[in-house]
C-alpha positions in Angstrom: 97.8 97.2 109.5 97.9 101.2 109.1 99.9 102.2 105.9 102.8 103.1 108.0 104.2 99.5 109.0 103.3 98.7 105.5 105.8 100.9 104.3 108.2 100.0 106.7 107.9 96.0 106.0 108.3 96.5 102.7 111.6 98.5 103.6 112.8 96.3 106.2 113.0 93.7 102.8 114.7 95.8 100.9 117.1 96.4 103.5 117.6 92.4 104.0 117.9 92.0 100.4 120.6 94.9 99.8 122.4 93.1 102.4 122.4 89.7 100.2 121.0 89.8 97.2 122.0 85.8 96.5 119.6 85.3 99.1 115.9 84.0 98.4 114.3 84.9 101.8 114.0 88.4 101.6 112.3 87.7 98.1 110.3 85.1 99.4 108.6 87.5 102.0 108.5 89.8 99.8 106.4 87.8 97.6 104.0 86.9 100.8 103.7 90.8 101.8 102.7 91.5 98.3 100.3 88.4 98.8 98.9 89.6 102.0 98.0 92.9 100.2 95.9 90.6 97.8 98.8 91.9 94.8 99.1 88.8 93.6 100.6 89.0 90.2 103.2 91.2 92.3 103.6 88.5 94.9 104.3 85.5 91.5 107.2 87.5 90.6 108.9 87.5 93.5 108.1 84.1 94.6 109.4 83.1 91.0 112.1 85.3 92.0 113.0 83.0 94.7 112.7 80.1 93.3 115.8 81.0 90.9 117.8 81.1 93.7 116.8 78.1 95.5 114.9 76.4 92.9 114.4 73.2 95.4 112.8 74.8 97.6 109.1 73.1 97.7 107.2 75.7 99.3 108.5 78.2 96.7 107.6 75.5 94.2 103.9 75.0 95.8 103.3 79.2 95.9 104.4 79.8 92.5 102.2 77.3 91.0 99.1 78.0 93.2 99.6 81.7 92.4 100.1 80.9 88.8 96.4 78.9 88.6 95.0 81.8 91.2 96.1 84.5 88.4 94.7 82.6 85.9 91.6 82.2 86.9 91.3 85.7 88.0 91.9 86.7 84.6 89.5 84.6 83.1 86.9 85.6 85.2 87.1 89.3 85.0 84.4 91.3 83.2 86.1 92.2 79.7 85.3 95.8 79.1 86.0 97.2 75.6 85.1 100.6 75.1 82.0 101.7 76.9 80.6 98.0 76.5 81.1 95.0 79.1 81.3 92.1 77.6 
């Protein structure tokens, strides 16, 4: 996708969530746009988002814990650099 019809996805969910923000679908894709773009720390709080709003939702449920164990172990295996030294 060109950066254009990036920026206009991401609009097109703000638009849908302005419109009703008790709703958890326009959080929900945003959460998988932010995932698509490999933001995935972005894409946990909105799918966490989501889930407060429609906290049976299983999907939501199954994202925000597989996000939540991908994050983690992203974290954990990342270089920890500290000063000029990578440790």
């Amino acid at each position: 996708m060109e950066i254009g019809d990036w920026i206009r996805v991401e609009s097109s969910y703000d638009r849908m969530a302005r419109v009703d923000p008790e709703h958890y679908a326009p959080l929900m894709y945003r959460a998988a746009y932010h995932e698509c773009r490999g933001e995935l720390e972005e894409a946990l709080v909105y799918y966490k988002k989501a889930l407060l709003l429609n906290p049976r939702n299983e999907a939501l449920k199954s994202n925000v814990s597989r996000l939540h164990n991908e994050a983690s172990v992203e974290s954990t295996s990342a270089p920890v650099v500290w000063g000029s030294l990578q440790l």
